[in-house]
C-alpha positions in Angstrom: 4.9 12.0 4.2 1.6 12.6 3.0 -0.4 9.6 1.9 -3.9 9.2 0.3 -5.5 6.1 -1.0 -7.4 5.5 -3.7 -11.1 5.0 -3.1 -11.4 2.3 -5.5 -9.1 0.5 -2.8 -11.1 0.7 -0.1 -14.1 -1.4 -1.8 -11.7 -3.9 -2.2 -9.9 -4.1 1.1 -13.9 -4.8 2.2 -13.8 -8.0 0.7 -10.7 -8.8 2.9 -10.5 -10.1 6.7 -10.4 -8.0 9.4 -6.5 -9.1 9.9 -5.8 -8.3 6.4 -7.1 -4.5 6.8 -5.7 -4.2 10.1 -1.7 -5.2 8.6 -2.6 -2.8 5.9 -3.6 0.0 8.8 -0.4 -0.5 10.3 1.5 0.1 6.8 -0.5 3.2 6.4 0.8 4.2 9.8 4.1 3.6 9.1 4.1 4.8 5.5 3.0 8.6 6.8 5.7 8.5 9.4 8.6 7.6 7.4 10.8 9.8 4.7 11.4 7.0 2.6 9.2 3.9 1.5 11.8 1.9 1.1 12.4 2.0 4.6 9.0 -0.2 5.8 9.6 -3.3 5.3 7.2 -5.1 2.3 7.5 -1.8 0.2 10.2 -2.6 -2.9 11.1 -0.1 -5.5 10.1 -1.2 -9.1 10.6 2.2 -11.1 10.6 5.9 -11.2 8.4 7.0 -8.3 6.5 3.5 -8.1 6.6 1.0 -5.5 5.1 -2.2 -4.6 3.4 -2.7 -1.3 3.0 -6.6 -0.4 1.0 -7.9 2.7 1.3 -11.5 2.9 0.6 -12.9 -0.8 -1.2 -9.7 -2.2 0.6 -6.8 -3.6 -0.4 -3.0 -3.9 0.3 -0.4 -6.3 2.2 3.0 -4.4 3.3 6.5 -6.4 5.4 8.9 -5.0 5.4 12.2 -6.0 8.2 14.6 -4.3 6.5 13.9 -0.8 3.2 13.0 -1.6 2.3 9.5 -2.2 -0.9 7.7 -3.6 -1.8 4.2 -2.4 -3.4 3.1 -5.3 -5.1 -0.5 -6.2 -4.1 -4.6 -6.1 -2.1 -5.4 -8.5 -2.5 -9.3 -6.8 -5.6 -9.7 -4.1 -4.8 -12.9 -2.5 -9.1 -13.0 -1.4 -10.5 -12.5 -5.1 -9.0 -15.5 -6.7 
């Protein structure tokens, strides 16, 4: 699958530790590999071609479109409270 992230995201995964950005890498990996979302674990469907992406206690927007998906921004960022 294809996968871009929004750049407004990566300004805000700067503000999280390096273990944070390094589970998110490894969703990233995953998410380019796979043929559906819903098969990585932490991705749940919530409607029509939108997903939720949760690392530990924050969550992250995902579209899909056909096979293109966009990794957008937090909806929850545990490390901005």
């Amino acid at each position: 699958m294809e996968v871009r992230i929004d750049a407004g995201l990566f300004e805000q995964l700067k503000k999280c530790p390096v273990s944070f950005q390094n589970e998110f890498r490894k969703v990233y990996q995953l998410l380019k590999a796979a043929d559906k979302p819903t098969e990585i674990k932490g991705i749940l469907y919530l409607r029509k071609n939108c997903y939720k992406i949760t690392i530990r206690n924050s969550r992250i927007i995902l579209k899909i479109d056909e096979k293109k998906a966009l990794i957008g921004l937090f909806l929850y960022n545990e490390f901005l409270v």
